[in-house]
Backbone and ligand atoms as CSV (ligand in chain L), in Angstrom:
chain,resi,resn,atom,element,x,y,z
A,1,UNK,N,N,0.847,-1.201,0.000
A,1,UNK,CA,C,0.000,0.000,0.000
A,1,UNK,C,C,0.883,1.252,0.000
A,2,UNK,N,N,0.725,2.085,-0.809
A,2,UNK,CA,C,1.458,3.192,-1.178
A,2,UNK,C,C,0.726,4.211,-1.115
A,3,UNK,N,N,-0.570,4.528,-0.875
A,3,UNK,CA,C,-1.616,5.488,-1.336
A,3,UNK,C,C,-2.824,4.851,-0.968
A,4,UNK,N,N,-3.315,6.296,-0.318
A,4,UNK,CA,C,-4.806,5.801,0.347
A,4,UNK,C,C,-5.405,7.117,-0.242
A,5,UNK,N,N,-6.923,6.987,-1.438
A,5,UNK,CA,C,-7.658,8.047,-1.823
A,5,UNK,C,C,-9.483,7.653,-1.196
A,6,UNK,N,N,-9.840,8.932,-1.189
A,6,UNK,CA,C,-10.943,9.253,-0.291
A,6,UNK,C,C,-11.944,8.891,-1.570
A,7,UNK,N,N,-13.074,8.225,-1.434
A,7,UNK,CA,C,-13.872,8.479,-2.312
A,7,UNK,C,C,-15.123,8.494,-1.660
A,8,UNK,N,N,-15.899,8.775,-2.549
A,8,UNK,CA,C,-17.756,9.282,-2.556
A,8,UNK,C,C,-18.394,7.946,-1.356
A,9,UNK,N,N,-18.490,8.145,-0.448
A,9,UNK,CA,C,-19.399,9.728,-0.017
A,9,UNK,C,C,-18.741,10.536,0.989
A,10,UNK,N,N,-17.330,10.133,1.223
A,10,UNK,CA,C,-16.377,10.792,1.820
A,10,UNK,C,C,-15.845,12.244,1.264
A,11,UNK,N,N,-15.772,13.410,1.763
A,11,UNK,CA,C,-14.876,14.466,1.135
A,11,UNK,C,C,-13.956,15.142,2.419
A,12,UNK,N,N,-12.855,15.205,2.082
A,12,UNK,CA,C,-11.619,15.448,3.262
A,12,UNK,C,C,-10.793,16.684,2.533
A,13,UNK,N,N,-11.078,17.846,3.149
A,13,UNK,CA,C,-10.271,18.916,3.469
A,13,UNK,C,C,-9.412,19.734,4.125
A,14,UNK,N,N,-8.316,20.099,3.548
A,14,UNK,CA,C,-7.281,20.929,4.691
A,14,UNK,C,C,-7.720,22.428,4.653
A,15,UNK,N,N,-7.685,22.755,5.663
A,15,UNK,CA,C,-8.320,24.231,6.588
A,15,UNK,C,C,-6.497,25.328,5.961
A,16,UNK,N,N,-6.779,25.757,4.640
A,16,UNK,CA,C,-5.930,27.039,4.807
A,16,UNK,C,C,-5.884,28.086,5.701
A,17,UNK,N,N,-4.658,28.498,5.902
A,17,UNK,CA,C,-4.596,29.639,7.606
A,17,UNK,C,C,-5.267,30.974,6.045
A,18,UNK,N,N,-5.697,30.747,5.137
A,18,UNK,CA,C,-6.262,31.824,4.520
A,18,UNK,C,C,-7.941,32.038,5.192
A,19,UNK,N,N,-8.190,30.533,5.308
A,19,UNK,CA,C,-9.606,30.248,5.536
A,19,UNK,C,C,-10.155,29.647,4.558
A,20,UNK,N,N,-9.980,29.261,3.513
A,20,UNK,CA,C,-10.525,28.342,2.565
A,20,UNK,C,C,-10.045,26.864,2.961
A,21,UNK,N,N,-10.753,26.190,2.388
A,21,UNK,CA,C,-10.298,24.409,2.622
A,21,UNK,C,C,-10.235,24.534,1.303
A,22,UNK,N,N,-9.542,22.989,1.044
A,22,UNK,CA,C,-8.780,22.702,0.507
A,22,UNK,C,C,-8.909,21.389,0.157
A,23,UNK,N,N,-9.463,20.834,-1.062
A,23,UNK,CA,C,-9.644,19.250,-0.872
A,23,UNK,C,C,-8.403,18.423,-1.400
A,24,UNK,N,N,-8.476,17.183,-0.603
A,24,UNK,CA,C,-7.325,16.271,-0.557
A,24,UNK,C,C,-7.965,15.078,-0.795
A,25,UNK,N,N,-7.435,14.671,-2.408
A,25,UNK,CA,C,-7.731,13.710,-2.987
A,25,UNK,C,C,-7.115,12.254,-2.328
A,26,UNK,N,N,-6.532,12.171,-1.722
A,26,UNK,CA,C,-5.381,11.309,-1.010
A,26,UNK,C,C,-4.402,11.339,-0.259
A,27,UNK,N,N,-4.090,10.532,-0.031
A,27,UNK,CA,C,-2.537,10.480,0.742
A,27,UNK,C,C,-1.130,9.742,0.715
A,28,UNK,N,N,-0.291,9.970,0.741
A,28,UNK,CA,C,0.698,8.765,0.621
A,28,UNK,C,C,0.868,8.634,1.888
A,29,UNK,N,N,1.296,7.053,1.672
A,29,UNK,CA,C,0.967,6.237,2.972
A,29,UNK,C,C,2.349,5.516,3.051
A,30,UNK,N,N,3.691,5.375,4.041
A,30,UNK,CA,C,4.896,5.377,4.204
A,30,UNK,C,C,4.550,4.220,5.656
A,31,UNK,N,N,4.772,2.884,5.858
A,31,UNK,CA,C,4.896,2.548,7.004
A,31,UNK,C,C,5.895,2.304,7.945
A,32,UNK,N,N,5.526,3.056,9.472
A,32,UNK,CA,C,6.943,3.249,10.153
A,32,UNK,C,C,6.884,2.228,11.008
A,33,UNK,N,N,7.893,2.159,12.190
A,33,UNK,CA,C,8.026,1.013,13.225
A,33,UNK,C,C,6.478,1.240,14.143
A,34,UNK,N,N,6.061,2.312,14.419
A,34,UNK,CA,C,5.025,2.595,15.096
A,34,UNK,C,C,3.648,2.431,14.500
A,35,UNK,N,N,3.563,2.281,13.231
A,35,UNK,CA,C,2.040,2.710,12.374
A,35,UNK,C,C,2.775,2.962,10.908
A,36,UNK,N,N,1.924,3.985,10.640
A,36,UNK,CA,C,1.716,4.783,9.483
A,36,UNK,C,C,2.288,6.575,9.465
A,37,UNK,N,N,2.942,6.394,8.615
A,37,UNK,CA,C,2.954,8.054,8.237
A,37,UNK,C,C,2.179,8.394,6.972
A,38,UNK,N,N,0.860,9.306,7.071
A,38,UNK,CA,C,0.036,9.665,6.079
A,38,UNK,C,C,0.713,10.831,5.594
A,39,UNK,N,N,1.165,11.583,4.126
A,39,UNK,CA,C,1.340,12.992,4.004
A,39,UNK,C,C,1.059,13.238,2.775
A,40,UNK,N,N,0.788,14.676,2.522
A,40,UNK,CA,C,0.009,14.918,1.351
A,40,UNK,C,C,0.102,16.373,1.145
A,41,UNK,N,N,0.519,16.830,-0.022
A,41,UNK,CA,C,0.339,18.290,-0.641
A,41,UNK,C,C,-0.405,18.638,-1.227
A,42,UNK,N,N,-1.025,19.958,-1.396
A,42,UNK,CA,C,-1.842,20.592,-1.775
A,42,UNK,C,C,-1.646,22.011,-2.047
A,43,UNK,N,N,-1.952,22.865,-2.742
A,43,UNK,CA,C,-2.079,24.361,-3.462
A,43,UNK,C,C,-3.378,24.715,-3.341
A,44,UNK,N,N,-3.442,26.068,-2.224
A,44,UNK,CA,C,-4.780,26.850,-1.923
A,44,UNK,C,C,-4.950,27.249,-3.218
A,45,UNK,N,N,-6.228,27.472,-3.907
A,45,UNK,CA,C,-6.786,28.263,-4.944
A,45,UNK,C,C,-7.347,29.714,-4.787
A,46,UNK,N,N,-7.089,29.807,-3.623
A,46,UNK,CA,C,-7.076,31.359,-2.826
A,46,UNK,C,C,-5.925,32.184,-2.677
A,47,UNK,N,N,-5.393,31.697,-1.852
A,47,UNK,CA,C,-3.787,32.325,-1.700
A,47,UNK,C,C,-2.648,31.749,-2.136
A,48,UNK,N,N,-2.846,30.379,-2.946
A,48,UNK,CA,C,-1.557,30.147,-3.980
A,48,UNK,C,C,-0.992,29.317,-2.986
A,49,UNK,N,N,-0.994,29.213,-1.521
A,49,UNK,CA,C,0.029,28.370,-0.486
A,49,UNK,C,C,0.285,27.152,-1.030
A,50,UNK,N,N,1.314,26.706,-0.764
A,50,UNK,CA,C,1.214,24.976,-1.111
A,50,UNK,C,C,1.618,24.554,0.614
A,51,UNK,N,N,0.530,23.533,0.336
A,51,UNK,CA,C,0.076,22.782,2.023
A,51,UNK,C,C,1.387,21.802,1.568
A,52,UNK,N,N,2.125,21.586,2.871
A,52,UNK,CA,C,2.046,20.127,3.127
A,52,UNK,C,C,2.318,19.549,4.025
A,53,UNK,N,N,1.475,18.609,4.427
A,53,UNK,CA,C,1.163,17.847,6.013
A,53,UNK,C,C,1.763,16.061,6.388
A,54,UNK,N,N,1.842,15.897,7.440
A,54,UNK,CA,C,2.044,14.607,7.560
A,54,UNK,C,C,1.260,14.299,8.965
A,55,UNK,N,N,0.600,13.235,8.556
A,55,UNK,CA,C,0.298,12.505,10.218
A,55,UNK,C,C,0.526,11.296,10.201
A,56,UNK,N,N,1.128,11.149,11.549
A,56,UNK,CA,C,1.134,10.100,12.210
A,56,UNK,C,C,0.338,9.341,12.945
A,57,UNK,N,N,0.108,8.000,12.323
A,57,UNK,CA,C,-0.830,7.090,12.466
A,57,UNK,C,C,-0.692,6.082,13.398
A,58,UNK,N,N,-0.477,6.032,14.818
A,58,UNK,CA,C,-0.351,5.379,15.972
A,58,UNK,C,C,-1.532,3.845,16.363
A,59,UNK,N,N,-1.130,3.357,17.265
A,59,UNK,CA,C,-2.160,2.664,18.347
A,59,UNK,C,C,-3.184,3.338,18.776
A,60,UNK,N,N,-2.416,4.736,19.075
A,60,UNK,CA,C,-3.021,5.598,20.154
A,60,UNK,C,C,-3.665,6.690,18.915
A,61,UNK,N,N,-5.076,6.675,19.676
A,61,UNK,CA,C,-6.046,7.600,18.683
A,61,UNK,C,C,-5.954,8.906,18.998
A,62,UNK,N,N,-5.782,10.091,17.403
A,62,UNK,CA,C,-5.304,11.249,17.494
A,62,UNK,C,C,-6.524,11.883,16.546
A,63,UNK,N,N,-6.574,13.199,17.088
A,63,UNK,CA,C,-7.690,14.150,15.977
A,63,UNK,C,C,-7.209,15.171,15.760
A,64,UNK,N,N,-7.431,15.183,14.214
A,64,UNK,CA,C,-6.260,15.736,13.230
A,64,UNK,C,C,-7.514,16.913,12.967
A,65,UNK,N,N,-8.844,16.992,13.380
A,65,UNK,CA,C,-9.350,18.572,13.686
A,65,UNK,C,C,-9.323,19.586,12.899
A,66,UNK,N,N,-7.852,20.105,13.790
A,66,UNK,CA,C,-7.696,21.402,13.912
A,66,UNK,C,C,-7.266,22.081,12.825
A,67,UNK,N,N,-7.117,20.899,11.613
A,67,UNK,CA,C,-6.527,21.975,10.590
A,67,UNK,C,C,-7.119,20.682,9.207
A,68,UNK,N,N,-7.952,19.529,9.580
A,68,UNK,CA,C,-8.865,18.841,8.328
A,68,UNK,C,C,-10.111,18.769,8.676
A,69,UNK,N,N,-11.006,18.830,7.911
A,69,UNK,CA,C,-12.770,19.003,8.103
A,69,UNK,C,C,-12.727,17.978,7.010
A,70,UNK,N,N,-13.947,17.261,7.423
A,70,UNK,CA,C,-14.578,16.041,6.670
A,70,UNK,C,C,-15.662,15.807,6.516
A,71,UNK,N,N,-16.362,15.490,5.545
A,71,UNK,CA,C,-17.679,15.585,4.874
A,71,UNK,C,C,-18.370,14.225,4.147
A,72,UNK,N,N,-19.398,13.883,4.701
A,72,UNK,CA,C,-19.784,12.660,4.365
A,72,UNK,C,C,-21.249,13.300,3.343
A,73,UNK,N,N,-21.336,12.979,2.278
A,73,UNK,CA,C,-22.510,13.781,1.389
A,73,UNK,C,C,-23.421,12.203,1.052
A,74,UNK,N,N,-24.836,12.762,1.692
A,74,UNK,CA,C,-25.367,11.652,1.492
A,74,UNK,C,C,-27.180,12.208,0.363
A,75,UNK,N,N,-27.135,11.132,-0.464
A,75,UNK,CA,C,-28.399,11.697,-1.196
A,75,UNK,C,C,-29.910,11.624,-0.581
A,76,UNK,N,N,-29.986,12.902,-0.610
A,76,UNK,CA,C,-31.429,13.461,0.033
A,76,UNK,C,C,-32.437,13.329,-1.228
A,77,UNK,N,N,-33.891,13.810,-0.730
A,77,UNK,CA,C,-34.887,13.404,-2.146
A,77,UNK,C,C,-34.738,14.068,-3.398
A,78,UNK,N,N,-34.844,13.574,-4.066
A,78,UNK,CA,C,-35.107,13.891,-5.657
A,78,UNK,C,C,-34.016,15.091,-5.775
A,79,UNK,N,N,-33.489,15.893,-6.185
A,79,UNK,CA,C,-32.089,16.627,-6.460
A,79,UNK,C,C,-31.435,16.828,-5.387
A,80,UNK,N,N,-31.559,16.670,-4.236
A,80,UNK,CA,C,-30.807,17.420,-3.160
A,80,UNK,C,C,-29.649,16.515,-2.730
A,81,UNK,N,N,-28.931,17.095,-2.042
A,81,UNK,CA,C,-27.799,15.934,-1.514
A,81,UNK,C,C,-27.753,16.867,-0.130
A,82,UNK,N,N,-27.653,16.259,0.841
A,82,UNK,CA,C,-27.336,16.449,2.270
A,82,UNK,C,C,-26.045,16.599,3.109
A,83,UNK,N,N,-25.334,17.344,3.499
A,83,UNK,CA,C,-24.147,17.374,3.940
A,83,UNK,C,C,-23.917,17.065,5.074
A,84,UNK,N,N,-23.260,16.037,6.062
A,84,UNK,CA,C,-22.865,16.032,7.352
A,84,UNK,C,C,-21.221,16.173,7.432
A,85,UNK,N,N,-21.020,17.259,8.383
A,85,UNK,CA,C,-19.994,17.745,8.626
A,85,UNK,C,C,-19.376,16.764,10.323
A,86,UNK,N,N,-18.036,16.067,9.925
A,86,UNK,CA,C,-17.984,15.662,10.845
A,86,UNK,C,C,-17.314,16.490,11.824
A,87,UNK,N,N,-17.689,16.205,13.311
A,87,UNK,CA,C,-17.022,17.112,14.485
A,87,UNK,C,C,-16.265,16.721,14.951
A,88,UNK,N,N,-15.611,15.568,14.500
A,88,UNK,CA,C,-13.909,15.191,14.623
A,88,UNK,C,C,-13.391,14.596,13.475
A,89,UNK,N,N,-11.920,14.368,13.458
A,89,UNK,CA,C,-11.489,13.624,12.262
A,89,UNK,C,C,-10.186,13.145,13.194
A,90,UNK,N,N,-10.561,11.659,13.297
A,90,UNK,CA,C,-9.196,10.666,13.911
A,90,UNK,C,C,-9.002,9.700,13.283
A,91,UNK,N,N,-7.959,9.134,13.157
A,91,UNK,CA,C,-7.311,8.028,13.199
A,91,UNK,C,C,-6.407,7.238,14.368
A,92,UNK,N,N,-6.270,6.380,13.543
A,92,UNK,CA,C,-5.150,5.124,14.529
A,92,UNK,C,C,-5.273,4.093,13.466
A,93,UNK,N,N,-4.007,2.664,14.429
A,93,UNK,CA,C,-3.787,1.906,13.653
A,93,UNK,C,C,-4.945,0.831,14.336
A,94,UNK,N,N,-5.836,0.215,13.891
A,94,UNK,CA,C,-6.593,-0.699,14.096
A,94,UNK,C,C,-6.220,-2.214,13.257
A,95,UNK,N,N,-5.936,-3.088,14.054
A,95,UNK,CA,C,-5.766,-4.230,13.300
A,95,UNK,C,C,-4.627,-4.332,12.559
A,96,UNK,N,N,-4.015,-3.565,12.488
A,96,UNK,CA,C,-2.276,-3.417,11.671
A,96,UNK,C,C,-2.876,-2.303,10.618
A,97,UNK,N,N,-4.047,-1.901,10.360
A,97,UNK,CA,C,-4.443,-1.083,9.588
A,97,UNK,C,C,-4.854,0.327,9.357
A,98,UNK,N,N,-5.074,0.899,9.115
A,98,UNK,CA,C,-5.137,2.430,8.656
A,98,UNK,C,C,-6.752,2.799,9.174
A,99,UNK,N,N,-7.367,2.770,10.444
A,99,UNK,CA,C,-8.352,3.006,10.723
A,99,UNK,C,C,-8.868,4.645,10.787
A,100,UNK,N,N,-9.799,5.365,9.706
A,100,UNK,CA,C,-9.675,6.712,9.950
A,100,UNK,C,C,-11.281,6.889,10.210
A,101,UNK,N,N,-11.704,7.987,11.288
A,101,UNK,CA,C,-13.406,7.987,11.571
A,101,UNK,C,C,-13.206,9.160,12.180
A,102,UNK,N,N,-14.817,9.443,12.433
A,102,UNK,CA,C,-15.009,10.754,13.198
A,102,UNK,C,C,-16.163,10.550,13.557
A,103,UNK,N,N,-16.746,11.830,14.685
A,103,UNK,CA,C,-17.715,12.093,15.664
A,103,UNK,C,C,-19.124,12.860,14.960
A,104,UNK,N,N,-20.139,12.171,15.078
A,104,UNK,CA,C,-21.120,12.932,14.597
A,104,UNK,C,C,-22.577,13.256,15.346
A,105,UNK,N,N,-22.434,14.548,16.090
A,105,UNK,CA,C,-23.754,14.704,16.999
A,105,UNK,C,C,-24.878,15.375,16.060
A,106,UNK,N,N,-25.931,14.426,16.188
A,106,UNK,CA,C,-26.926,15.124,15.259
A,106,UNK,C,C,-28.452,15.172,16.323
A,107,UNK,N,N,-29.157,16.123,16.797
A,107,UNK,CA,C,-30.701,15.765,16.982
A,107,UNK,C,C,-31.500,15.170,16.386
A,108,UNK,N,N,-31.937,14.005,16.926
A,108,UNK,CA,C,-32.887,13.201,16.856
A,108,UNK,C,C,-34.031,13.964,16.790
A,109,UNK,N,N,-35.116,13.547,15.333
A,109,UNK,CA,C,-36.145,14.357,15.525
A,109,UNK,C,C,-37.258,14.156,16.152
A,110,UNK,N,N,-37.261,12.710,16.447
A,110,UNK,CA,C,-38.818,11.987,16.918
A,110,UNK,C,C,-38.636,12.162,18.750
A,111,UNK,N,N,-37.403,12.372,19.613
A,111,UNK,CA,C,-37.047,12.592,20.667
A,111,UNK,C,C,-36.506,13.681,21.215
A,112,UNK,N,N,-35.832,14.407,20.286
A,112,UNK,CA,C,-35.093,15.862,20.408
A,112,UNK,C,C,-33.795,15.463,21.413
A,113,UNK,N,N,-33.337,14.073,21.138
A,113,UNK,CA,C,-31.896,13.885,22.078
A,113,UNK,C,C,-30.862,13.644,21.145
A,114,UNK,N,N,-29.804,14.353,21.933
A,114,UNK,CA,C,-29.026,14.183,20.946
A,114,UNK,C,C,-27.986,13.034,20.342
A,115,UNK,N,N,-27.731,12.469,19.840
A,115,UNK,CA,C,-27.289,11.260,19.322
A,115,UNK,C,C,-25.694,11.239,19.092
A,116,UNK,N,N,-24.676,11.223,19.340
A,116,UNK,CA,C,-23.694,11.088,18.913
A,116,UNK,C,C,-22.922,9.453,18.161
A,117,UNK,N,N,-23.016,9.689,17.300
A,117,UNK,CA,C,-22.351,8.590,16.150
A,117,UNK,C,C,-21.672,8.638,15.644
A,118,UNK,N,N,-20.551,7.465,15.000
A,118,UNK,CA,C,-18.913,7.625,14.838
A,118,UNK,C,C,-19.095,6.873,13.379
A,119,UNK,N,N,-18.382,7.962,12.551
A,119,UNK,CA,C,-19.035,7.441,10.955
A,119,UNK,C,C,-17.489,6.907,10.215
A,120,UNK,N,N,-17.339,6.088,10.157
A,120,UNK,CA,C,-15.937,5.782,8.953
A,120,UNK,C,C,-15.922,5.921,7.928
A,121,UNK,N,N,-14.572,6.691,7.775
A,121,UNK,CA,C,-13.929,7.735,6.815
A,121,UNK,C,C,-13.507,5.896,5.951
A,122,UNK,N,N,-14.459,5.928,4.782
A,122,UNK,CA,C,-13.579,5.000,3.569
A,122,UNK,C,C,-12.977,5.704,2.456
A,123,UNK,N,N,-11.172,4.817,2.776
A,123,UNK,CA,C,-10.672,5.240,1.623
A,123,UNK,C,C,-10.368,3.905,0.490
A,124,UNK,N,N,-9.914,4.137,-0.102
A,124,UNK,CA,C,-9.054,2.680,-1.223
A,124,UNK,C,C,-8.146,2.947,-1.240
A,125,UNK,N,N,-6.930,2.024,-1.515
A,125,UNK,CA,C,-5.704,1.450,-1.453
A,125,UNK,C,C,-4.957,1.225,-2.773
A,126,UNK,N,N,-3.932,2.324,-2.770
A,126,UNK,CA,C,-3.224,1.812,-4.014
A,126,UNK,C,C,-2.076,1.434,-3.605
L,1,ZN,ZN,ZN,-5.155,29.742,1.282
């Protein structure tokens, strides 16, 4: 495995310090004694920056947050598509593998409680 890309209904963005995100088609995927090293470049279409990031992919579960937003787009009725924005974005190594997910609190409408659910981020493997 050399490359891990995000596909539909997943969308994964890096947070420019411009304020635009930034979508990230993938990642290269490097394995160390500990896990995984994920890293990946990118060019804001705003301010021209070229991103580039690396995370480290542990045992121990980390949320990469503060600077990627993630988007699960799911089809709503007849033209619409629905966006859930997840309120975390972590990984770790699960199983010797590349486990990536996040936190999703949504209100329940038939109870008005709130629900928190943990949605996995699928990618594919090149
Ligand atoms: Zn920018």
């Amino acid at each position: 495995m050399n490359r891990i890309t995000f596909n539909s209904p997943y969308a994964i963005f890096e947070k420019c310090d411009c304020n635009m995100q930034v979508p990230i088609a993938g990642m290269k995927v490097k394995k160390e004694k500990e896990g995984y090293l994920l890293s990946y470049t990118a060019k804001c279409a705003a301010c021209g920056k070229e991103i580039a990031q690396s995370l480290h992919i542990t045992e121990e579960i980390q949320d990469f947050a503060d600077h990627i937003n993630a988007f699960k787009i799911l089809p709503a009725l007849k033209d619409e598509l629905a966006v859930v924005k997840l309120d975390t974005v972590k990984g770790k190594v699960r199983e010797g593998d590349i486990f990536l997910y996040g936190n999703y609190q949504h209100l329940r409408f038939f109870d008005n409680k709130i629900q928190d659910d943990i949605l996995v981020i699928d990618y594919s493997k090149s």
